[in-house]
C-alpha positions in Angstrom: 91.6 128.2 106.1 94.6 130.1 104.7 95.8 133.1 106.8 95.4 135.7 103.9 92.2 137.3 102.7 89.9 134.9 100.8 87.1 136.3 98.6 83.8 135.3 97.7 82.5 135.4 94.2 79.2 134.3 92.5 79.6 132.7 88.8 77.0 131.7 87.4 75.0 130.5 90.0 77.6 129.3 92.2 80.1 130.9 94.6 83.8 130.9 94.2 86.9 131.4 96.6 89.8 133.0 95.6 92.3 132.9 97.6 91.7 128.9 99.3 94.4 127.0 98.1 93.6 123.1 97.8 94.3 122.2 101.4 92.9 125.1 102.8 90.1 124.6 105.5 86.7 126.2 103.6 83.1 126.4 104.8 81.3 122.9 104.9 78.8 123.5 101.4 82.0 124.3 99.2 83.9 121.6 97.5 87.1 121.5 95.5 86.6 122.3 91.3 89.2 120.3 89.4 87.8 122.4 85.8 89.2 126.1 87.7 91.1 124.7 90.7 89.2 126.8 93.3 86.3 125.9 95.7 82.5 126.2 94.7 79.3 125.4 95.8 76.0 126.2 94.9 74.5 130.0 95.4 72.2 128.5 97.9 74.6 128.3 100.4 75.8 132.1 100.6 74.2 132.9 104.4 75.9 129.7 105.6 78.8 130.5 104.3 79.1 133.9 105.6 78.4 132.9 108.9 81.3 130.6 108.7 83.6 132.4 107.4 82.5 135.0 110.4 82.4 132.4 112.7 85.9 131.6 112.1 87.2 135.0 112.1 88.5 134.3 109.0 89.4 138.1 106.9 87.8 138.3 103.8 86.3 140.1 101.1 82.6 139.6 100.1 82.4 140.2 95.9 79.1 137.7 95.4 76.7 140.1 96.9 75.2 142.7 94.9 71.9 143.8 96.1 71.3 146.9 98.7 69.5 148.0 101.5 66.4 150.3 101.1 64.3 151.9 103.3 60.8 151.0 101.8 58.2 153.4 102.9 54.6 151.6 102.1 52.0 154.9 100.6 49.2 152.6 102.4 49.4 152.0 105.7 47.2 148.8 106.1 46.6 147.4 109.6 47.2 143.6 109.3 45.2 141.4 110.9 46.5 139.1 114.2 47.3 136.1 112.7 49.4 137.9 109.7 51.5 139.6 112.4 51.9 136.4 113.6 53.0 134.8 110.5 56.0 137.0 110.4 56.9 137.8 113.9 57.1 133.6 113.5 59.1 134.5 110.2 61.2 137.0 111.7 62.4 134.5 114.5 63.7 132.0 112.3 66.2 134.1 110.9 64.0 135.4 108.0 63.6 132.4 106.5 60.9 130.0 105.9 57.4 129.1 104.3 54.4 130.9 106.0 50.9 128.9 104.8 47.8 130.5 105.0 44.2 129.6 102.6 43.5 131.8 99.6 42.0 134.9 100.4 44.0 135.4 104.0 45.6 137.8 102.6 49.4 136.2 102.0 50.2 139.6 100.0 49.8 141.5 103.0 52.5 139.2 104.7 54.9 139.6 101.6 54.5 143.4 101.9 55.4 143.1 105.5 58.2 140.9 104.9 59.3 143.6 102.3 59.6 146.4 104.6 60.9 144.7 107.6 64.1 143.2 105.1 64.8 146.4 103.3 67.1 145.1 100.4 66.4 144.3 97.2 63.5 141.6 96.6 62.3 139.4 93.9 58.9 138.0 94.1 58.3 135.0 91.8 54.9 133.5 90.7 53.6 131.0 88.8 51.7 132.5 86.0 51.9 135.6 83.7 48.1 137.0 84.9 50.2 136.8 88.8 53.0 138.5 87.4 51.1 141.6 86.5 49.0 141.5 89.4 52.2 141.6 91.7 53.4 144.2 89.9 50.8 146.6 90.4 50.6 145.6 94.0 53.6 147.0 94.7 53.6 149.9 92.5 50.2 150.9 95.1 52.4 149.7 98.2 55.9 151.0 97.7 57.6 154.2 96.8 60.3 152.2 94.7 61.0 151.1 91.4 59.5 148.2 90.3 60.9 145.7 87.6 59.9 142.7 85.4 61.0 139.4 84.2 59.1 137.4 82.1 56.7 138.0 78.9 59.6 139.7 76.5 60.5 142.0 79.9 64.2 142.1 81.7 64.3 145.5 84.1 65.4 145.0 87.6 64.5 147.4 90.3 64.6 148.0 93.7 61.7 145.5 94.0 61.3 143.3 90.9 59.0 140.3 89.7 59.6 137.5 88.2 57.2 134.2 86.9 58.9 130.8 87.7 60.1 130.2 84.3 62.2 133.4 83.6 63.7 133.5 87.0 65.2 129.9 86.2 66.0 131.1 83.1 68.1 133.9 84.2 69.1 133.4 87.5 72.4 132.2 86.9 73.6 135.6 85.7 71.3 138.1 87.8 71.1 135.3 91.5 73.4 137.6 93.4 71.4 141.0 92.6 68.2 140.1 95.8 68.8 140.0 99.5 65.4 138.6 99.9 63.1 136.4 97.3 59.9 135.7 98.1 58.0 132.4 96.5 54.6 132.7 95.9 52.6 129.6 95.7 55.5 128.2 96.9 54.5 124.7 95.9 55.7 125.3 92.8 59.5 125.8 93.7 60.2 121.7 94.1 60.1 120.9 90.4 62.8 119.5 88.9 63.4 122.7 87.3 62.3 125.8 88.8 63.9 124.4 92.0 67.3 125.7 89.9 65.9 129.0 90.6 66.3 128.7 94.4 69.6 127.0 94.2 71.8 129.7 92.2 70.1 132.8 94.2 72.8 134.0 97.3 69.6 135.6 98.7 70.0 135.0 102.6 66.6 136.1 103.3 63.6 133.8 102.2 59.6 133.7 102.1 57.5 130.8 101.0 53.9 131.7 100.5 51.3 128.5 99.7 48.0 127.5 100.9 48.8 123.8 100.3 52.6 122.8 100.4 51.9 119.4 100.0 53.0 117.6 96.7 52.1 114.3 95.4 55.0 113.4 94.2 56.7 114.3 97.8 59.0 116.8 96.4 57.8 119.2 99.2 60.2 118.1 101.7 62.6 119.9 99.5 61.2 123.3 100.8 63.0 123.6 104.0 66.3 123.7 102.1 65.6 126.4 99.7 63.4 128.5 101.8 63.2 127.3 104.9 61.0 125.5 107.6 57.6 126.4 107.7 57.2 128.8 110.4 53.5 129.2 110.8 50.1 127.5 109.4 46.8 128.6 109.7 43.8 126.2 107.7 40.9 128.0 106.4 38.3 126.6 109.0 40.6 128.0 111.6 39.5 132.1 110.0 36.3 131.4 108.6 33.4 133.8 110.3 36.1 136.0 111.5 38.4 136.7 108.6 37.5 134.5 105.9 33.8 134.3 104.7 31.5 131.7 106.9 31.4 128.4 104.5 30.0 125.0 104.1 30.2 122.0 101.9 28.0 120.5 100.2 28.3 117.0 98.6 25.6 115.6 96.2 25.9 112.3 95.3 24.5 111.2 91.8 23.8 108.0 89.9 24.6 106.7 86.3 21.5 106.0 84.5 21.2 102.2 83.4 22.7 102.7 79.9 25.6 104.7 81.3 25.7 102.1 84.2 26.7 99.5 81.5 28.7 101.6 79.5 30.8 102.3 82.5 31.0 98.6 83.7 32.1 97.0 80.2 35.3 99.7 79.9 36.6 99.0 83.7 36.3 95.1 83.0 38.4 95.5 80.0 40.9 98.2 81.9 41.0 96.2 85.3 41.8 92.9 83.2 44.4 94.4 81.4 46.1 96.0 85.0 45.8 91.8 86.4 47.2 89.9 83.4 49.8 92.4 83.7 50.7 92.6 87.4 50.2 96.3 87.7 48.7 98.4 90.7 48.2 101.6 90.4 48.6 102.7 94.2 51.6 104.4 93.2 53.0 107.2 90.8 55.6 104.1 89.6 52.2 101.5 88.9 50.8 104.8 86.4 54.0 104.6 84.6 53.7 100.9 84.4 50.6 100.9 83.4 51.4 104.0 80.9 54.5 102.3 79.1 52.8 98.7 79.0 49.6 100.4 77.1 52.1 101.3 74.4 53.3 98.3 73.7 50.6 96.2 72.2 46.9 96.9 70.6 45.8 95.1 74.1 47.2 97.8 76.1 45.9 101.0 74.0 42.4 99.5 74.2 43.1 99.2 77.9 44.1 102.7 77.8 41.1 103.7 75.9 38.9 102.1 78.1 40.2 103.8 81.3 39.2 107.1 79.5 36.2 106.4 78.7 35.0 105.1 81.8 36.5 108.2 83.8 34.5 110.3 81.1 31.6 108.4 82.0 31.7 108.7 85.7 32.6 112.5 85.6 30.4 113.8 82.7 27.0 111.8 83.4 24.4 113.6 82.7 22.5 113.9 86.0 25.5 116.1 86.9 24.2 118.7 84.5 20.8 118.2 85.8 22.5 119.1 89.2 24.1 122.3 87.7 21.1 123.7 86.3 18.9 123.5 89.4 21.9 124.8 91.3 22.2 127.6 89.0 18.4 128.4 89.5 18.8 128.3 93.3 21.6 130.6 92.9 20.5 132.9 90.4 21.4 135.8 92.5 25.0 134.7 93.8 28.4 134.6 92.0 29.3 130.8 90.8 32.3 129.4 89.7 31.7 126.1 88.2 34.9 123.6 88.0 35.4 120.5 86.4 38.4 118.2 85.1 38.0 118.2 81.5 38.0 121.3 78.9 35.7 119.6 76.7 32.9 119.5 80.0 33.8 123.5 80.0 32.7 123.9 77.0 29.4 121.8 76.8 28.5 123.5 80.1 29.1 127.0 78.3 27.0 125.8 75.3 24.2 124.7 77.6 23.9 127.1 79.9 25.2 130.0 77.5 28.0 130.9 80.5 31.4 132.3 79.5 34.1 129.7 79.4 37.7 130.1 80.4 40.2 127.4 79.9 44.4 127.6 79.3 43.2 128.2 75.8 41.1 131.2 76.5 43.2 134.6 75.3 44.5 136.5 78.4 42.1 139.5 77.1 39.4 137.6 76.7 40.0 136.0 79.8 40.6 139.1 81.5 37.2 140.9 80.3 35.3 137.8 81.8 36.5 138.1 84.9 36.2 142.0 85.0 32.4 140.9 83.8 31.9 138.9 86.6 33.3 141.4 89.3 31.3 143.9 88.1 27.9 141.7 88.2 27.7 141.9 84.3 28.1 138.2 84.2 26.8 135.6 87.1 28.6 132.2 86.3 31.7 131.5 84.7 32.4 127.6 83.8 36.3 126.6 84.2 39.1 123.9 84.5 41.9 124.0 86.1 43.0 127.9 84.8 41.1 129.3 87.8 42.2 127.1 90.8 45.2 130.1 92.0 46.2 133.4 90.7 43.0 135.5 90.9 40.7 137.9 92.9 37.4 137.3 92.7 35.9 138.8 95.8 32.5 138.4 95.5 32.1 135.0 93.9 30.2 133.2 96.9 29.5 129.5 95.6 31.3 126.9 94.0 30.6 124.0 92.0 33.0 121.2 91.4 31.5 118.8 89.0 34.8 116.9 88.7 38.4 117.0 89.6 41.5 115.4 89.9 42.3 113.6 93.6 44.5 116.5 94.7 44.1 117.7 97.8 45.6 121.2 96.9 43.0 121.6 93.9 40.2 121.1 96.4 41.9 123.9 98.6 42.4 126.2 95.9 38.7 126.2 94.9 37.3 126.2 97.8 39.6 129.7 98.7 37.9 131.1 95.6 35.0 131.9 97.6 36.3 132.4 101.1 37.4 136.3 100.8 35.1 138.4 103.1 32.5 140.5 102.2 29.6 141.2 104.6 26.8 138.8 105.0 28.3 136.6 102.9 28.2 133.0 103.0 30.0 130.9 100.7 29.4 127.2 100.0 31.0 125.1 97.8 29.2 121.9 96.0 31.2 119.2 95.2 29.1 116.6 92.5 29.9 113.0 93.2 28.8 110.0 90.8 28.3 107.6 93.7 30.2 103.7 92.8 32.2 104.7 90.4 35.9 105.3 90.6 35.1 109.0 91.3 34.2 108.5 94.8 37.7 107.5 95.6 38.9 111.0 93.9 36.8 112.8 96.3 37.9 111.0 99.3 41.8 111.7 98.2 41.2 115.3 97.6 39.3 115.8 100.8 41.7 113.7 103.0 38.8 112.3 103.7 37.0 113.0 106.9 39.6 115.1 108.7 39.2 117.6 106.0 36.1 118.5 107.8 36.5 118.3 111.3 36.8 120.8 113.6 33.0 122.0 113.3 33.3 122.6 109.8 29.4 122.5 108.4 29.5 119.9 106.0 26.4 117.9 104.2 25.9 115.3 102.0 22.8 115.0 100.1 21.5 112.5 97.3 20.6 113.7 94.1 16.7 112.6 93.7 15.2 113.1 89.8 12.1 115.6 89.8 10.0 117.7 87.7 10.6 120.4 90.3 13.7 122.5 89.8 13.6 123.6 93.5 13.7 120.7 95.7 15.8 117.6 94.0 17.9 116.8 96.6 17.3 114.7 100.0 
């Protein structure tokens, strides 16, 4: 290093040294800019640098940092529960830094409040969605004394605590990254994308949270969470609080059949779709045979009908009608209890909601609309609502006690995510969730990937599987 002062500057996302000539020995993440002839490297890297620069007793002048200590004062003084102690005394020891994983309805929030007062500088929380945005925002509105900011949906206002959806704070990170001493990530697992990881990388923020039930990605990408957050720190599964924090739950599976027409339906289409995959060469055990498969489909009449017939076979197997002879006796059964009813498609959602006359909500429902559903349905007005994949994270709905999955994709995270729907404790309550099954078909292999298959219900979990058997009587189908 050079025996003069050095300083440290954010640009843009990055930090800069003045004062480091060329030959000059510099902390380890920085490397020489030819463009401005100084040293850079990526925001990420502010903490380590500091400590280096410390470490080395090396005089210099800190100009990056622009975010302030606070003294938040919470107007509720909640008593958290052992396990969220836990979480971030386990947080606290690894430097403030690091990914704490708990299932929905454990009460994560609490352990970003906590996280919040024991840091005292300027935070950003970051979400996924726009409906999590606002509900953030009044969270901390209720639980701090402090001003509290937005970015994203036509806002910019920082404040003392500020928050932020994933797609604004990439978007503007590069000129406000230097403005938080701690950012917390919730539903963390959506950080590793190849863009809102960005986010991460040009914030100097030395203190990090990671909030997820399911940090697991199928593309892998979660490995890449330890470097912009941290290590996970502590992990608690939902079988692990369930009678004593979380509601007591089971599983249900019901297996169906396709009838005999759809049976041949369903047969013809794979022939044509497996045929295509063997003359080809392709296996699809990988996310690089999909995008074989994808790209060879477009490139002759062959492969679209190939694609075609993959559809159709998959709308077979998830839409066959015994499953809505399932759903209505399930709805009779539970007549008195909250459902949420899932399944893959938005066109299922909106046959179900035809059928059954139950309020649909899907990415195209208006957040208004949406939101006056969901108020109906906390508020008993309204006993079912059917869904897609718009539901799976980002609300509160305490009392809805059963589930039904009628399809899904083979995510592992998805099946979390609905069953933690259910799972927030009321008294006396008992949630279950049903997961609909159209036995030898392609779907079976779906369930078993989301489910992780059997150890996904170890550990005394109370899990059943029962066959679907057709009756005239709407109260006892099922052996």
């Amino acid at each position: 290093m050079n025996s003069g002062e050095i300083i440290l500057q954010f640009d843009s996302g990055t930090l800069l040294l003045d004062g480091a000539d060329q030959s000059a020995q510099v902390p380890s993440p920085f490397q020489w800019d030819e463009r401005v002839e100084r040293w850079r490297a990526p925001a990420l890297f502010y903490r380590q640098a500091v400590e280096e620069i410390i470490r080395n007793k090396i005089p210099y002048k800190d100009q990056a940092r622009r975010y302030h200590e606070f003294d938040f004062r919470a107007t509720l003084d909640v008593e958290p529960w052992p396990y969220q102690q836990e979480a971030i005394d386990h947080w606290r020891r690894h430097g403030r830094r690091g990914v704490v994983i708990l299932p929905t309805g454990a009460g994560k929030t609490l352990v970003a409040q906590m996280a919040i007062k024991l840091t005292g500088r300027s935070t950003l929380v970051i979400v996924p969605t726009i409906d999590l945005m606002n509900q953030w925002y009044d969270l901390l509105l209720s639980s701090f004394a402090a001003e509290v900011g937005l970015i994203g949906a036509g806002y910019f206002e920082l404040g003392a605590l500020t928050v932020s959806t994933y797609a604004s704070a990439f978007r503007f990170m590069e000129r406000m990254g230097n403005q938080f001493g701690l950012i917390i990530f919730d539903e963390c697992h959506h950080l590793p994308g190849s863009a809102y990881r960005h986010a991460a990388e040009m914030a100097i923020a030395p203190f990090r949270l990671g909030l997820t039930a399911t940090p697991e990605r199928s593309d892998g990408s979660d490995g890449l969470l330890e470097e912009l957050i941290g290590p996970i720190v502590y992990r608690r599964e939902a079988r692990e609080l369930a009678g004593g924090y979380l509601a007591d739950y089971q599983i249900v599976r019901i297996n169906v059949h396709l009838s005999p027409q759809e049976r041949a339906r369903y047969q013809r289409e794979r022939a044509i779709f497996r045929q295509f995959l063997d003359e080809h060469r392709i296996g699809l055990g990988s996310l690089q045979g999909w995008q074989m498969f994808i790209n060879a489909s477009a490139r002759s009449e062959a492969g679209r009908r190939a694609m075609m017939a993959y559809r159709e076979s998959k709308r077979i197997a998830l839409g066959t009608d015994a499953k809505l002879r399932v759903l209505s006796t399930l709805l009779q059964r539970h007549r008195r209890d909250k459902v949420l009813i899932f399944t893959a498609e938005n066109a299922a959602v909106y046959r179900i909601s035809q059928q059954f006359l139950i309020p649909a909500i899907t990415h195209q429902t208006d957040i208004k609309e949406r939101r006056q559903w969901l108020e109906a349905f906390n508020r008993g007005e309204v006993m079912a609502i059917a869904t897609s994949k718009v539901l799976n994270e980002g609300v509160n709905i305490p009392d809805a006690s059963v589930a039904i999955v009628l399809s899904g994709s083979g995510s592992m995270r998805e099946h979390v995510q609905r069953l933690g729907r259910i799972l927030r404790k009321q008294p006396d309550k008992e949630a279950v969730l049903y997961e609909v099954v159209t036995v030898d078909t392609t779907e079976e292999r779906i369930s078993e990937r989301r489910s992780g298959g059997e150890q996904f219900y170890d550990s005394g979990l109370k899990f059943e599987t029962h066959r679907w058997v057709e009756s005239n009587s709407p109260e006892e189908p099922l052996e």
